[in-house]
Residue frames relative to the residue before (quaternion, step in Angstrom):
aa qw qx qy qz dx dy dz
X 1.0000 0.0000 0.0000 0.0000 0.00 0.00 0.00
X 0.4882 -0.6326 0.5096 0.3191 3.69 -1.08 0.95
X 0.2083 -0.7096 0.6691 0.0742 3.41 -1.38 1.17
X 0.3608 -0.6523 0.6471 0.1599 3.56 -1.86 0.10
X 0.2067 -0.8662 0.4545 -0.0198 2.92 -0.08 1.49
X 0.0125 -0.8267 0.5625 0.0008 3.75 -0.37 1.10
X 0.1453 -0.7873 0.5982 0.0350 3.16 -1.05 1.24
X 0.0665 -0.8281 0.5560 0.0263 3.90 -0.33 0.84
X 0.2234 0.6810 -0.6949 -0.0585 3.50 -1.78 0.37
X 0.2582 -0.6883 0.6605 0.1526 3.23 -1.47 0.63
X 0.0592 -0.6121 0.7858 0.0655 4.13 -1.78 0.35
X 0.2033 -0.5279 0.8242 -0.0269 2.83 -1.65 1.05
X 0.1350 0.6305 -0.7595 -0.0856 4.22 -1.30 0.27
X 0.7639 0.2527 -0.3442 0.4839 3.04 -0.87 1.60
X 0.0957 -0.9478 0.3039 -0.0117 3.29 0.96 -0.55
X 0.2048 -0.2881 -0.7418 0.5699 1.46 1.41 2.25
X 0.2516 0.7779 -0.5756 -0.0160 3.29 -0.98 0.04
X 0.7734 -0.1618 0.1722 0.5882 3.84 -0.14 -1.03
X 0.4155 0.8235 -0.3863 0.0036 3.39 -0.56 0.34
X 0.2784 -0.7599 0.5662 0.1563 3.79 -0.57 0.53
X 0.4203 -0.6061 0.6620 0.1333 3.09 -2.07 0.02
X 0.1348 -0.7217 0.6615 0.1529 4.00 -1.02 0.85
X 0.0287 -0.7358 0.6633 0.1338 3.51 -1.66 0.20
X 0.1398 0.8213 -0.5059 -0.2236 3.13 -1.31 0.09
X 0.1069 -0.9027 0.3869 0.1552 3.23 -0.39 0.75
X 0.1066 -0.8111 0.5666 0.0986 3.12 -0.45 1.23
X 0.1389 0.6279 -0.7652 -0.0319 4.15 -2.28 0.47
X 0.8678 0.1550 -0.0463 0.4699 2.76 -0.96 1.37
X 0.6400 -0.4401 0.2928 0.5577 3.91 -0.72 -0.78
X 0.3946 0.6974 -0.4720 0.3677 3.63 1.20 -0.09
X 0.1734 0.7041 -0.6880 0.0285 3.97 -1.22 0.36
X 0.0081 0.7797 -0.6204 0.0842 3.19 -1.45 1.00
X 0.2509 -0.7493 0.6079 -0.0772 3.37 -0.48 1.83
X 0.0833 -0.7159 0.6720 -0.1701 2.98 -1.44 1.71
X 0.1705 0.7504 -0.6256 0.1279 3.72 -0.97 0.63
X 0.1521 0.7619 -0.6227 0.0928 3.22 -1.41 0.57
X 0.2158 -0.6433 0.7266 0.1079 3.87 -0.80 1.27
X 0.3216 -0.5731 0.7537 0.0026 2.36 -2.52 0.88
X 0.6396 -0.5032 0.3546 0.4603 3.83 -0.99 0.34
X 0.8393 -0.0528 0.2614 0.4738 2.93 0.72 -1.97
X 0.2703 0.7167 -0.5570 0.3210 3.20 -0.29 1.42
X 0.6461 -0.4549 0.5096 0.3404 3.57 -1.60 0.55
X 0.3850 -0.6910 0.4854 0.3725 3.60 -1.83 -0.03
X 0.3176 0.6298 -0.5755 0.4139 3.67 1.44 0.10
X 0.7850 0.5188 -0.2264 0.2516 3.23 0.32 -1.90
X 0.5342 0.5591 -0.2925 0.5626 3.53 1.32 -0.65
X 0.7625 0.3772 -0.2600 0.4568 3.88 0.22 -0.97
X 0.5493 0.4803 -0.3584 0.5823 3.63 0.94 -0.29
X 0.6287 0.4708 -0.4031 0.4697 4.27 0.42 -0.88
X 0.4849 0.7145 -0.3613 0.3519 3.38 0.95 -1.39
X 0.8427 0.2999 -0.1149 0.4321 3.31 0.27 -1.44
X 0.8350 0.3189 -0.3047 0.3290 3.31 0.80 -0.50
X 0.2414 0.5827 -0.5110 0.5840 3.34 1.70 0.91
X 0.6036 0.6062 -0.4125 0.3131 3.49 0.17 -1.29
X 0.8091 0.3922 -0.0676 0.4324 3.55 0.84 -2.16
X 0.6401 0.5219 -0.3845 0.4124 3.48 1.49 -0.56
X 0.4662 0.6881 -0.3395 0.4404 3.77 2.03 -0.08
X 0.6353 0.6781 -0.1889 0.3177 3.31 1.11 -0.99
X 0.2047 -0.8848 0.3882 0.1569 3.26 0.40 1.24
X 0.8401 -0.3140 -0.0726 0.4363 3.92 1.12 -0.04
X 0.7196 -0.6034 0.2207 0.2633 3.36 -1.39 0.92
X 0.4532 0.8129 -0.2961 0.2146 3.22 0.89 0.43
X 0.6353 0.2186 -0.2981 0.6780 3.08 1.60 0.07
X 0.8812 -0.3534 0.2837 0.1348 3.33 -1.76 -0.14
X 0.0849 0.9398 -0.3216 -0.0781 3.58 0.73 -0.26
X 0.1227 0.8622 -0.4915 0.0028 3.43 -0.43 1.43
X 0.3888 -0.7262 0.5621 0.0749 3.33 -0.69 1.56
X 0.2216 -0.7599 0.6111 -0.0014 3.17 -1.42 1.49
X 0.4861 0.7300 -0.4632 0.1275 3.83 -0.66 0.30
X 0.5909 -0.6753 0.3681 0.2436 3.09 -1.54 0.82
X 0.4966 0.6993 -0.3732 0.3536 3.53 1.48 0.15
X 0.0394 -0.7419 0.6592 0.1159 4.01 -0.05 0.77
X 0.3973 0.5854 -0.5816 0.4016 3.74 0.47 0.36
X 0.7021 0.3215 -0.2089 0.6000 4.11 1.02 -1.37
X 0.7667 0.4361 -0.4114 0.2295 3.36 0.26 -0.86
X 0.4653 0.5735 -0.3289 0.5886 3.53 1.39 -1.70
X 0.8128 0.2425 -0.4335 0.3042 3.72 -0.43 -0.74
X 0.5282 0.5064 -0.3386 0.5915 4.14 1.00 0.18
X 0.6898 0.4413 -0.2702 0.5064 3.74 0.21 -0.87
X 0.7269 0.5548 -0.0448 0.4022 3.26 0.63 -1.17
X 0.2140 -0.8664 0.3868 0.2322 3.37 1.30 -1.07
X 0.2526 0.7882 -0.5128 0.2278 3.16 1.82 0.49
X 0.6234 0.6634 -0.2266 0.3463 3.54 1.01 -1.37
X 0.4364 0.6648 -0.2901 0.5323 3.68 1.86 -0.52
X 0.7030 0.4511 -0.2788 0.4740 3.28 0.43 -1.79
X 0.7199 0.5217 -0.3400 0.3065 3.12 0.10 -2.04
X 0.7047 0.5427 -0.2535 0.3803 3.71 0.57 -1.09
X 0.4138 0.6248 -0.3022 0.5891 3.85 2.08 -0.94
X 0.8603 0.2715 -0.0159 0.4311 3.98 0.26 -1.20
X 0.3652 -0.7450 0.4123 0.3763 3.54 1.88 1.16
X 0.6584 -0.5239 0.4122 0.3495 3.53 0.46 1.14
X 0.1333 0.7860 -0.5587 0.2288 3.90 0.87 0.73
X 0.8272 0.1230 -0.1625 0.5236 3.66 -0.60 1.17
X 0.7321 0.4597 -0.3615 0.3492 3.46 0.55 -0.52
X 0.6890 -0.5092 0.4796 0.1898 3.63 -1.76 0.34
X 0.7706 -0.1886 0.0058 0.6087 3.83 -0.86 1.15
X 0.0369 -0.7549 0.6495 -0.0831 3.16 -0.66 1.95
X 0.4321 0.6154 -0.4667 0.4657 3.32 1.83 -0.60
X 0.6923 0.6527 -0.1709 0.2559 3.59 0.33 -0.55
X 0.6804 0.4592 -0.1356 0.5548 2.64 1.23 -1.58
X 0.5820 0.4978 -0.3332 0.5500 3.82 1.43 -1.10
X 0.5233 0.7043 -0.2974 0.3765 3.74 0.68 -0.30
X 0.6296 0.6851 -0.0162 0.3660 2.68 1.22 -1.93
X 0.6958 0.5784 -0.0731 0.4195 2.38 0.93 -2.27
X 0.6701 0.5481 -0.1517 0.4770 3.30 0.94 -1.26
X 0.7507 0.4351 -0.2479 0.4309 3.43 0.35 -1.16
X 0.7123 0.5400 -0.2584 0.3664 3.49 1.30 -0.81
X 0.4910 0.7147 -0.3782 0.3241 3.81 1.72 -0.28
X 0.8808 0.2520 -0.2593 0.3057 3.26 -0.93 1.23
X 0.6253 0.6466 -0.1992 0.3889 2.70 1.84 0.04
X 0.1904 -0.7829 0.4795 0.3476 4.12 -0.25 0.26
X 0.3556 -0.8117 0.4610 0.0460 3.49 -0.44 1.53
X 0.0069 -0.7913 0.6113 0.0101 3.77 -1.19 -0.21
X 0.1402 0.8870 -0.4373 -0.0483 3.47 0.44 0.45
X 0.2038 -0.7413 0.6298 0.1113 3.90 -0.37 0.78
X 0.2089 -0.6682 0.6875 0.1928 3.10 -1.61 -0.01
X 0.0688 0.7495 -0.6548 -0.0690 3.50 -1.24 0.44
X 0.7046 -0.5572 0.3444 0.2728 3.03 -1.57 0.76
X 0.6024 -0.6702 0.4314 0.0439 3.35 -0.68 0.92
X 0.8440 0.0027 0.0584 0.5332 3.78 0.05 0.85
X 0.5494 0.4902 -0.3596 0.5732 3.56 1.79 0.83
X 0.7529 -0.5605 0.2247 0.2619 3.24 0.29 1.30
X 0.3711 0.7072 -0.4841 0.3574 3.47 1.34 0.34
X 0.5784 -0.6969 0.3740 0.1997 3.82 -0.74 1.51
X 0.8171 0.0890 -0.2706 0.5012 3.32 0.72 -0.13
X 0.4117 0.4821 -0.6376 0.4377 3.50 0.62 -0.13
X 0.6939 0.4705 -0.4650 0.2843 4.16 -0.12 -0.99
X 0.6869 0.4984 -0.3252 0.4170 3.21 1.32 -0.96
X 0.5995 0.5222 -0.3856 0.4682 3.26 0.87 -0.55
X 0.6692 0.4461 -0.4228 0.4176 3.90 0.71 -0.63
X 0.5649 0.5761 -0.3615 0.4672 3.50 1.03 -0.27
X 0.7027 0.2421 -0.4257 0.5161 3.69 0.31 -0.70
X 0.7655 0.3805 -0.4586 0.2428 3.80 0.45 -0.16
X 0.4847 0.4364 -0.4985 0.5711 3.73 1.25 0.40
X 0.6884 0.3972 -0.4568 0.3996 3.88 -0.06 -0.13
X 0.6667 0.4351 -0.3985 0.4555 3.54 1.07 -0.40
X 0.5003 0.4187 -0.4127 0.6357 4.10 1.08 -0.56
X 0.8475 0.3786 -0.3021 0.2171 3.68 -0.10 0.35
X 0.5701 0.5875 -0.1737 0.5474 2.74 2.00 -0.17
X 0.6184 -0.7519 0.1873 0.1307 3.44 -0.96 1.14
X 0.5473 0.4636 -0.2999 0.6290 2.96 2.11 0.05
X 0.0476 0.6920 -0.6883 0.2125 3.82 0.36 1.72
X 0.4608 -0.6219 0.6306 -0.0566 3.08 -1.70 0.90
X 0.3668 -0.7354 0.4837 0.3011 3.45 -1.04 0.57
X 0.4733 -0.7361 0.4799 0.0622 3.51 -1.23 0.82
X 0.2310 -0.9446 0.2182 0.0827 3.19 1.51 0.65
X 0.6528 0.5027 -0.1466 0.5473 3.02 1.32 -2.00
X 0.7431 0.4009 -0.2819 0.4556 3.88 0.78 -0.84
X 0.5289 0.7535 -0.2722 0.2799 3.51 1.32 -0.83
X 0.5676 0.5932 -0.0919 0.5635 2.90 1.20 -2.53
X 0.8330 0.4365 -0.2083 0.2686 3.39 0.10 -1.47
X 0.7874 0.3188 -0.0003 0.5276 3.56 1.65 -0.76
């Protein structure tokens, strides 16, 4: 069966400082690149958006959907089922809940798979994907980060 293949990265310089988010999404021979920086924001917070832009692109649930990235902050917390708990304890103590509730949302109806890969080892789209997110944290048409703003 045909899958949708989502590749994600996030960059933070400064951390907080600028930072953006890359996607690609790939079915079949089709690909579609997405990116977008913010003024100020964190790199957890950037690699989490990543994906759920990615899923809020996805026009419908009918195929499969496996999500690549180098972020074990998103994946571990999905793989892992931390993201259960956290959601059991109204997300008490933890970091971008706007997100995570986002997440939460963006992620209904869908049959996920999330993988991790290593970061900055030569894997073809994760590199591409670090590229649209450092060209978008670098680029002059940054966006406000609300959820990190408000919060900080």
């Amino acid at each position: 069966m045909a899958r949708i293949e989502i590749y994600t990265d996030g960059a933070a310089q400064g951390n907080p400082g600028n930072g953006g988010y890359g996607i690609v999404l790939k079915f079949g021979d089709k690909l579609k690149k997405i990116n977008q920086g913010f003024r100020k924001t964190t790199n957890n917070r950037m690699e989490l958006l990543a994906v759920i832009v990615a899923l809020e692109n996805i026009k419908s649930a009918k195929y499969p959907i496996d999500i690549y990235s180098d972020s074990k902050y998103v994946v571990d917390a999905i793989n892992k089922k931390w993201l259960d708990g956290w959601v059991k304890k109204n997300f008490k103590g933890k970091a971008n809940i706007d997100l995570w509730k986002r997440y939460l949302e963006a992620s209904k109806g869908y049959h996920l798979r999330f993988h991790w890969v290593k970061g900055h080892d030569g894997h073809y789209y994760n590199e591409m994907c670090d590229q649209l997110a450092v060209q978008a944290a670098e680029s002059n048409d940054l966006l406000v980060d609300e959820g990190y703003e408000e919060e900080n």
